[in-house]
N, C-alpha and C positions, 0 to 999 in steps of 0.2 A: 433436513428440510430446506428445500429451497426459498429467497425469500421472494417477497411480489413486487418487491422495488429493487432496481437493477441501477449503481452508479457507476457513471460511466469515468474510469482515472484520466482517460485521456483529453477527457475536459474542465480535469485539473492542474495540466503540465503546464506550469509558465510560458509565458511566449514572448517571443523577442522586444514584443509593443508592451507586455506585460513589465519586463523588464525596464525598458526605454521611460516610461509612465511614473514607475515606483523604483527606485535602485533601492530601498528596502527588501524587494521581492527575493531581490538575490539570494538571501537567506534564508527562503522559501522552495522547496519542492513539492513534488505531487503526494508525499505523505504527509507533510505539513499542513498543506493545503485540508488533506482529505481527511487527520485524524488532530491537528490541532499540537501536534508533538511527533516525533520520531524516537526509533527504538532506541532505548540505553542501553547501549552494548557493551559498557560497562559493567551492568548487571549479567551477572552469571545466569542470572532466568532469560535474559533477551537473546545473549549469546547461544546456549541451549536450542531455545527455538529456531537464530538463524541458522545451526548446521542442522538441525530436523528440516528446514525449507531447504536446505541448499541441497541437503541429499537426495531428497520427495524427488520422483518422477517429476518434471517440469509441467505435465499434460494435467497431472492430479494435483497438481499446487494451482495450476489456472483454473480446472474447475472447482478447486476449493473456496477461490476471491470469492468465483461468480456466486457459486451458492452462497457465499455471507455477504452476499449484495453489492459485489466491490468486479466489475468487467476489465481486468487490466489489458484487455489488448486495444489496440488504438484500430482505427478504420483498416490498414491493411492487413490484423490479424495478428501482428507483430506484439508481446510484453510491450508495457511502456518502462519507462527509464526507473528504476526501484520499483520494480514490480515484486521483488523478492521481499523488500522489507514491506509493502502492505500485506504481503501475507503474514510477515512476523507479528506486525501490529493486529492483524485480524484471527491470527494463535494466542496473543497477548492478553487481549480481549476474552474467549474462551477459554485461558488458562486464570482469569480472575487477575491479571495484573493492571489490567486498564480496564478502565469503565468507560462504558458506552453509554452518550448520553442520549 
């Protein structure tokens, strides 16, 4: 099921003035941003899911974001920068290892 609200990652990517403004930010990406945490790849569940992403056809892992309301490609079409761990984190999510608030 697709959903009815679409976010867009590319207007989560930090940006130079983002940066400039906050040097906290640094420690921030666009899954950060988007999910509040990134993947522990530490965890042998996270690990799992990122060689299930990294294998996935590229084409069916972008429309898998979109359908869980997550558009990672930026205005030219292009993945954005860890576009592969929001789909980890949006595997993680439907595997019951994170909650979605």
């Amino acid at each position: 099921m697709q959903t009815q609200t679409v976010i867009r990652a590319v207007d989560y990517v930090p940006t130079k003035a983002d940066l400039a403004e906050n040097p906290d930010v640094v420690a921030e990406d666009v899954v950060t941003r988007l999910f509040g945490a990134s993947p522990d790849y530490t965890r042998p569940e996270y690990e799992k899911l990122w060689q299930e992403v990294f294998d996935a056809d590229e084409d069916a892992t972008i429309a898998y974001c979109r359908e869980k309301g997550i558009d990672v490609l930026d205005d030219a079409k292009n993945p954005v920068e860890k576009w592969r761990d929001i789909a980890v984190m949006l595997k993680a999510v439907d595997a019951g290892l994170l909650k979605k608030d």
